[in-house]
Every structure is written in structure tokens, then in C-alpha cells.
C-alpha atoms as one frame of an Amber mdcrd trajectory, in Angstrom:
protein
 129.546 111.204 121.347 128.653 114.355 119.929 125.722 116.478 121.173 123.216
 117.738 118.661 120.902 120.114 119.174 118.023 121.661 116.912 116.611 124.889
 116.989 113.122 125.438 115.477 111.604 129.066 114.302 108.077 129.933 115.113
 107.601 130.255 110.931 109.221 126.382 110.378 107.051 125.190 113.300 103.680
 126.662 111.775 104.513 125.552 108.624 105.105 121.891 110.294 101.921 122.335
 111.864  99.796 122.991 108.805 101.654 119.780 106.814 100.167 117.682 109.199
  96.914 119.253 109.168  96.382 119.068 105.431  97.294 115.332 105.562  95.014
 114.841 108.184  92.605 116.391 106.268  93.585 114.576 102.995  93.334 111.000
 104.796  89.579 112.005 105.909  88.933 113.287 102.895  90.030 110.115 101.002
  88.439 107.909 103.637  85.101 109.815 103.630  85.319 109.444  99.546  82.789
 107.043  98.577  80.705 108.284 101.328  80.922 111.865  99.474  80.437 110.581
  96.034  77.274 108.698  96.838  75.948 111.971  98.535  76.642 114.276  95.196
  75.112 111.287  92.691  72.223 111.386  94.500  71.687 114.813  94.596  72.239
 114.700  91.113  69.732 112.153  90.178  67.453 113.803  92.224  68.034 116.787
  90.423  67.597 115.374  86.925  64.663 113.720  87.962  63.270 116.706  88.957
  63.708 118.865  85.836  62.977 116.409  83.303
């Protein structure tokens, strides 16, 4: 059985790190969704409302 090792740079591990940060921050973004949508058409309406 061969022996395998891996050897990570401090440049591939950042850039590892911020992958998984942006799709942590993509699943909350996509779960929060309708949550977020709601909040912007009712600041909208409220908007309209108040102008017209």
C-alpha cells in the first residue's frame, strides 16, 4: 500500500476557505428568499402608496 500525502499552500487553503463561505452564504441567501422578497414588495407598495 502506497502512502499518499498532500501538501496544501496558504493561497489554495484561503481560496478553499472562501468557497465554502460563499456557499454558505448562497444557501442562506436562498433559504432567507421569500422572506427577502416579501420585505422589498412591501416596501414597495408602501412606497407607491405613498406617492400616488
Amino acid at each position: 500500500m502506497k502512502t499518499v500525502t498532500v501538501t496544501f499552500t496558504p493561497t489554495e487553503f484561503h481560496k478553499t476557505l472562501w468557497h465554502i463561505a460563499a456557499k454558505i452564504w448562497i444557501c442562506i441567501i436562498i433559504w432567507r428568499l421569500p422572506e427577502l422578497i416579501k420585505a422589498v414588495c412591501s416596501v414597495a407598495c408602501q412606497y407607491i402608496q405613498a406617492t400616488h
